[in-house]
TIROTOR-290416 format. One record per residue (C-alpha): residue in three letters; z, x, y; residue number from 1. Coordinates in pm, whole numbers. Each point is the difference from the previous one (the first is absolute). Layout:
# residues N
+-----+--------+--------+--------+-----+
:   r :     up :   east :  north :   k :
+-----+--------+--------+--------+-----+
: Ala :      Z :      X :      Y : NUM :
...
+-----+--------+--------+--------+-----+
***
This chain:
# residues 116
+-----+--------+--------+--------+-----+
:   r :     up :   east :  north :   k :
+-----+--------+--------+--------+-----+
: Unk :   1123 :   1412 :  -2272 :   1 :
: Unk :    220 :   -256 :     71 :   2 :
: Unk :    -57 :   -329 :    270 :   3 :
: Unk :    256 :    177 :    220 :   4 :
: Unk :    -97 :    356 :     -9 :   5 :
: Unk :   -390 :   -134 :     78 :   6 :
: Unk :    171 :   -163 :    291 :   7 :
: Unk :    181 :    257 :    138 :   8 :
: Unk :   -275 :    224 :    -36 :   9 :
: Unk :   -212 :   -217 :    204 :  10 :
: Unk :    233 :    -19 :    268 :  11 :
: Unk :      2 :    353 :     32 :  12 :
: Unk :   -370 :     67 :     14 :  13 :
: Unk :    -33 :   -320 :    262 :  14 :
: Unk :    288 :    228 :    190 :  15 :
: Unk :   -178 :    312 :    -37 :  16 :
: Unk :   -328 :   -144 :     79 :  17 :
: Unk :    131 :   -165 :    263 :  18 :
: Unk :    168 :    277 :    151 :  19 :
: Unk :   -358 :    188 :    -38 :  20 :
: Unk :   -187 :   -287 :    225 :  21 :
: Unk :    210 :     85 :    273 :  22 :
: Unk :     17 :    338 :      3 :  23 :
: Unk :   -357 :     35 :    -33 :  24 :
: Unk :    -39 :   -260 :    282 :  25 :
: Unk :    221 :    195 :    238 :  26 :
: Unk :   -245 :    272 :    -51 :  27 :
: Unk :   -288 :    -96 :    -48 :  28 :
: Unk :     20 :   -220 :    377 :  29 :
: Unk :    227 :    300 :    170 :  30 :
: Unk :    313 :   -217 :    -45 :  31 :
: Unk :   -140 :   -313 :    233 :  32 :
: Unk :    269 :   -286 :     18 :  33 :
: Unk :   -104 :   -235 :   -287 :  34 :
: Unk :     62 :    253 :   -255 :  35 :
: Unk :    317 :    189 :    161 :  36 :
: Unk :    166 :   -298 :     69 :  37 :
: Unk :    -63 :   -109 :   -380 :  38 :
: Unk :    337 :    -45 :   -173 :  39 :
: Unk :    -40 :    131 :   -322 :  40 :
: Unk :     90 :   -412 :   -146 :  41 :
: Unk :   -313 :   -150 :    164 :  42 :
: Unk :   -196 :    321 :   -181 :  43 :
: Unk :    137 :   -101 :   -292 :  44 :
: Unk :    -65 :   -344 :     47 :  45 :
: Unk :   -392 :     69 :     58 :  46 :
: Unk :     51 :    155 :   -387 :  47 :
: Unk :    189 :   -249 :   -109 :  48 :
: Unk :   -262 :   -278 :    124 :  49 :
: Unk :   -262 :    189 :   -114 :  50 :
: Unk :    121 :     35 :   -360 :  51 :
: Unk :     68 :   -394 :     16 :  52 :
: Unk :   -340 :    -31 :    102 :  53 :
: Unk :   -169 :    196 :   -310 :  54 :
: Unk :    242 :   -148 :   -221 :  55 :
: Unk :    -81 :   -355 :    112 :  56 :
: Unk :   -411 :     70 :    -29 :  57 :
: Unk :     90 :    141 :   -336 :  58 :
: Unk :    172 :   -263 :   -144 :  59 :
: Unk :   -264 :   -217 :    128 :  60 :
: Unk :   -272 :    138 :   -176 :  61 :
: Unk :    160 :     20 :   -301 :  62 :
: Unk :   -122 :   -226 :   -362 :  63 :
: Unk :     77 :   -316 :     30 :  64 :
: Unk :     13 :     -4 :   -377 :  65 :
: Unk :    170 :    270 :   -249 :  66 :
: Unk :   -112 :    -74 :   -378 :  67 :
: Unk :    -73 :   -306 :     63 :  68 :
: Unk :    340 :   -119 :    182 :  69 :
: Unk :    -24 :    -84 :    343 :  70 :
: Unk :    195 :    180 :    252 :  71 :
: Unk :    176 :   -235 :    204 :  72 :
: Unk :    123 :    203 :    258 :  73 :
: Unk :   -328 :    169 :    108 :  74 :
: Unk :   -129 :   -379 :     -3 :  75 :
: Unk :    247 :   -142 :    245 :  76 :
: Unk :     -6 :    341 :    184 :  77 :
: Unk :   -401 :    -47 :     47 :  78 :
: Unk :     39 :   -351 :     95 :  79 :
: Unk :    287 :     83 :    223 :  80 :
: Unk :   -217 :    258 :    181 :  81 :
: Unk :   -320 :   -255 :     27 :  82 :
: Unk :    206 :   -306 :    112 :  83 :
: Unk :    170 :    305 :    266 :  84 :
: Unk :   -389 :     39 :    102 :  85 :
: Unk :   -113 :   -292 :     -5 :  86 :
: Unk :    282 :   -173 :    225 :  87 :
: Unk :    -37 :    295 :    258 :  88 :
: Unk :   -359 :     -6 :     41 :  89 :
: Unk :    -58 :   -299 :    244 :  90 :
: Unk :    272 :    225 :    211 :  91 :
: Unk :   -240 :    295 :     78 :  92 :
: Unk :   -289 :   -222 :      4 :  93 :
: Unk :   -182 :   -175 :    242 :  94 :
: Unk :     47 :   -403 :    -92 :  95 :
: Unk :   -273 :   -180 :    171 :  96 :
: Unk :    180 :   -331 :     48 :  97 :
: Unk :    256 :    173 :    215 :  98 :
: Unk :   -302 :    200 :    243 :  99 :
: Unk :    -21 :   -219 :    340 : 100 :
: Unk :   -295 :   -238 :     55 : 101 :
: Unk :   -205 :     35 :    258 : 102 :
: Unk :    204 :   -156 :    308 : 103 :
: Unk :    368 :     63 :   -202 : 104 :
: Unk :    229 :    265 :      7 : 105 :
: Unk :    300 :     84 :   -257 : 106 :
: Unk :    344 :     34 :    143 : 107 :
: Unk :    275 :    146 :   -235 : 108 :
: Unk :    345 :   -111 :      6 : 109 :
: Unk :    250 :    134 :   -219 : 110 :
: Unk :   -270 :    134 :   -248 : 111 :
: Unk :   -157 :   -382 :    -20 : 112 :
: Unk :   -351 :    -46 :    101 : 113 :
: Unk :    -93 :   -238 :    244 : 114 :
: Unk :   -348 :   -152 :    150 : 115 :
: Unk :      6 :    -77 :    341 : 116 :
+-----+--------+--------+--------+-----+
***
């Protein structure tokens, strides 16, 4: 098949599948608010971020080398990803220089961290 036909045949299985989550979620909860007030876009969306998602861990995980020829784009892809991690790990961890000493607080102004 061609580029364009794979594409358009992915669309329409994110649409059907998409269409399929909600359904089944009206049911399934007896049609509670977060899944009757679901536009069928933000189901889609959940599909469509979803298939992003596997496509991204895929792509990962690929070879780095094929025959012998490195793959550039799966090497700045994976370094992409690990510079992504690494920068956003002191942001959902605790950073001891910032926790008050004993007899300090913190005060936050305009998302700048300040000893007092």
């Amino acid at each position: 098949m061609s580029w364009l036909m794979n594409l358009i045949f992915l669309l329409i299985a994110a649409a059907v599948v998409a269409w399929v989550f909600r359904f089944a979620g009206q049911k399934i909860t007896g049609n509670k608010p977060f899944f009757r007030d679901m536009p069928f876009a933000v189901a889609f969306g959940y599909v469509a971020g979803l298939l992003v998602l596997i496509g991204a861990v895929s792509y990962y995980f690929r070879p780095v080398e094929v025959n012998g020829v490195p793959a550039a784009g799966v090497i700045f892809f994976r370094w992409a990803v690990q510079g992504f991690l690494v920068v956003l790990r002191p942001l959902f961890t605790r950073i001891r220089s910032l926790e008050p000493k004993r007899g300090e607080r913190n005060v936050t102004v305009n998302g700048c961290i300040y000893q007092i």
